[in-house]
N, C-alpha and C positions, 0 to 999 in steps of 0.2 A: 760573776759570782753572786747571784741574786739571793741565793738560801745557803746563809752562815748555820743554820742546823746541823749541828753533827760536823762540823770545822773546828782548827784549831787555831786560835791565835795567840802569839806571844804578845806582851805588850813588854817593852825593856822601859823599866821608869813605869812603874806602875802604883809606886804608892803614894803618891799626892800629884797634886795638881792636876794638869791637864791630863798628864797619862795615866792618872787615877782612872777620871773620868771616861775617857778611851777603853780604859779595862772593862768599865760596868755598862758601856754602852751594849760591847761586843757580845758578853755576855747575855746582858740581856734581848739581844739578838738571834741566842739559839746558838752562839759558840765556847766551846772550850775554851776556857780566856787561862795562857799561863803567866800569872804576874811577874814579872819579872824585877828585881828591888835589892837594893843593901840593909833596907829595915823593910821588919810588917808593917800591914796595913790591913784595916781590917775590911771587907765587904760584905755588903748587904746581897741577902740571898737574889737572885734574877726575877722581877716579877713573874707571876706562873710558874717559875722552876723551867724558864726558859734554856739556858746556857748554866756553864759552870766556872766557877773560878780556882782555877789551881796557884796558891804561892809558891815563889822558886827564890828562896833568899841566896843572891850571887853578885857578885862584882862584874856589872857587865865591860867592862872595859879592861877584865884579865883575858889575854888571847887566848883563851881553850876554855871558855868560857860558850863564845858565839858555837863553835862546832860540836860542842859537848849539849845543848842543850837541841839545835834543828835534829840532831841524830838520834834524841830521844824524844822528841814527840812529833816530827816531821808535821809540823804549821802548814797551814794553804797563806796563813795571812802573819807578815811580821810589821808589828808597828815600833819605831825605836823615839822614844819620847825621854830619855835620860838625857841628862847634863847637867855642869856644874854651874853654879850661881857665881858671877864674876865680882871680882872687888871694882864696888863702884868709886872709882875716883878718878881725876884727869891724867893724861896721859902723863904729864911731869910726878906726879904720886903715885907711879907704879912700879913695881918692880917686874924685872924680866919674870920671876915666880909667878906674880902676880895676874902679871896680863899675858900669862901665856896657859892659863889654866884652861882655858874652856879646851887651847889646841891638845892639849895632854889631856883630857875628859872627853870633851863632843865629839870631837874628831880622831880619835884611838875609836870609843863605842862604836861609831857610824860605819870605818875603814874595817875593825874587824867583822861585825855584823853583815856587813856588804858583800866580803871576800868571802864569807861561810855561806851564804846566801849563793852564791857561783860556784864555790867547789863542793858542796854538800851530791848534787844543786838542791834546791827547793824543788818537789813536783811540779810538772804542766800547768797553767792555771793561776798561780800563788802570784802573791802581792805584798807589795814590801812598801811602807810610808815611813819616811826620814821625817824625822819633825824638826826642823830646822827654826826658825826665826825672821822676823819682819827686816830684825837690824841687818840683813843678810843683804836688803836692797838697801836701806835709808841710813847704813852707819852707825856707832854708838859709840859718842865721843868718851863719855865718861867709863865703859865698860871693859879698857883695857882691849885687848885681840876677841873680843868676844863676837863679834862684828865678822871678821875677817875668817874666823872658825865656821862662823854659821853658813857665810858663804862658800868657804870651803864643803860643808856636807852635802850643801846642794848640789856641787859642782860633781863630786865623787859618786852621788847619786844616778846621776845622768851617765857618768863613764860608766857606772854596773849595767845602767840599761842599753847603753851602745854594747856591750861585751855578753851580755843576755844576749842579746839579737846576733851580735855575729856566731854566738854559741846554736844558736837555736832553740834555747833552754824555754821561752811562751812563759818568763816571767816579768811583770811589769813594776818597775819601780817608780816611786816618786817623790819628791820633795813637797815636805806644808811649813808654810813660813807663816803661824800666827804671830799675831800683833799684840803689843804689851798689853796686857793687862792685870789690872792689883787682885786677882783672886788668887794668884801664884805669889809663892814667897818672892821667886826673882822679879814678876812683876812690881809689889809693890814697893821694893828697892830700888829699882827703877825710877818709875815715878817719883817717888821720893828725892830723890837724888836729882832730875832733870825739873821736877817742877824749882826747888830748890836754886838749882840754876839759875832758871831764868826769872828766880824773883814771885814765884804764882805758886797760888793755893795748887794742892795736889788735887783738889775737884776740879780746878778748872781746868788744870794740865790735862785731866782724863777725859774733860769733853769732847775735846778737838778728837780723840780715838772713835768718836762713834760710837755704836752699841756696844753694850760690854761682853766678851767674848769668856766664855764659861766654860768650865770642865765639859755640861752638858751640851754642849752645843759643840764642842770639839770634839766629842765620844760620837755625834748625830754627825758630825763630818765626817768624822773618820768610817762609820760604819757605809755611808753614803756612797763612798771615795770607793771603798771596794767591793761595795755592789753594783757600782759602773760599769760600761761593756771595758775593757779592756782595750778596743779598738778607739774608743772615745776617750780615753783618759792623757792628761797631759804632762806634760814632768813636771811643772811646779803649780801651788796655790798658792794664794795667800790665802788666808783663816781670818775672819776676825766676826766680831758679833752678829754678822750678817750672814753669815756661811762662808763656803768657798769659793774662790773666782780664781780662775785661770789665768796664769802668766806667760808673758810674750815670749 
């Protein structure tokens, strides 16, 4: 899908952070961007009047929700970048409530948006990016099940794309697991909380991440990601300040 011109994408979790940026990349790509969000946000027009951005204020994790919206503006391209910000504290400070938010937030969005994405189906061609999380390989002690959820969306990622194929549906999904970083609300609670931990400045904590991994450089992956052949594309990344790299 080399020319997002005149294409639609949803972006779900569009009004901050990463999936902000996702939205404006798209758009400013030459696609129909439908923001997807439970509040506005506002965006800047597409340089040149490239693309366009549509708001769609909705609770993506109400089940009639994912069907109701691929049905009315049929996407080539869904990016799902919502979830909930976890209570950071240690395992013994949480409650079942607690640490079990991201699996009643992440993983509800991910499962409905996936299955509507199969029985709609999506057209020939279209492309589906989970945005998942780094904690999904490396754990997060202090984040409650938030860890165990993110791994969970990749996982369910990969069944939609086994179940594409045996359907014969020619849609390709995938997982992107970026890496903490403080320009996201949940990042810099994060941070905050593990530098904390181990006793160190939240700068220094952030060195060990590497380059720091931006809205804009997640928006330049994402748009990247599904201008790929299809044939070349892998079921998960990870994201981080560098771009994208393919996992095993």
């Amino acid at each position: 899908m080399s020319d997002l011109s005149g294409k639609t994408t949803i972006v779900v979790g569009a009004s901050r952070g990463l999936g902000h940026g996702i939205a404006t990349a798209f758009a400013e790509a030459g696609s129909r961007v439908v923001a997807v969000s439970r509040t506005a946000a506002p965006f800047a027009d597409p340089a040149g009047a490239a693309g366009s951005t549509v708001p769609e204020l909705a609770d993506a994790g109400d089940p009639t929700v994912a069907g109701s919206l691929l049905d009315r503006y049929r996407p080539e391209v869904v990016v799902l970048a919502a979830g909930a910000s976890p209570h950071m504290r240690p395992l013994q400070h949480q409650t079942w409530e607690t640490f079990s938010v991201n699996w009643q937030t992440d993983v509800r969005i991910a499962f409905h948006w996936l299955r509507e994405a199969l029985l709609t189906p999506l057209r020939p061609g279209s492309r589906v990016i989970v945005v998942s999380s780094g904690a999904a390989m490396a754990g997060s002690p202090l984040s409650g099940g938030y860890a165990g959820a993110k791994a969970t969306q990749r996982f369910i990622t990969g069944y939609a794309q086994d179940e594409a194929e045996r359907a014969g549906l020619d849609i390709t999904f995938s997982a992107v697991l970026p890496r903490i970083t403080p320009v996201t609300e949940l990042g810099r609670s994060a941070a905050r909380a593990y530098a904390a931990r181990d006793g160190r400045s939240e700068e220094d904590y952030l060195k060990q991440m590497g380059p720091l991994l931006t809205p804009e450089i997640a928006g330049s992956a994402m748009v990247e990601l599904v201008r790929t052949e299809a044939t070349a594309v892998a079921p998960g990344y990870l994201l981080t300040g560098a771009g994208l790299k393919k996992l095993p």
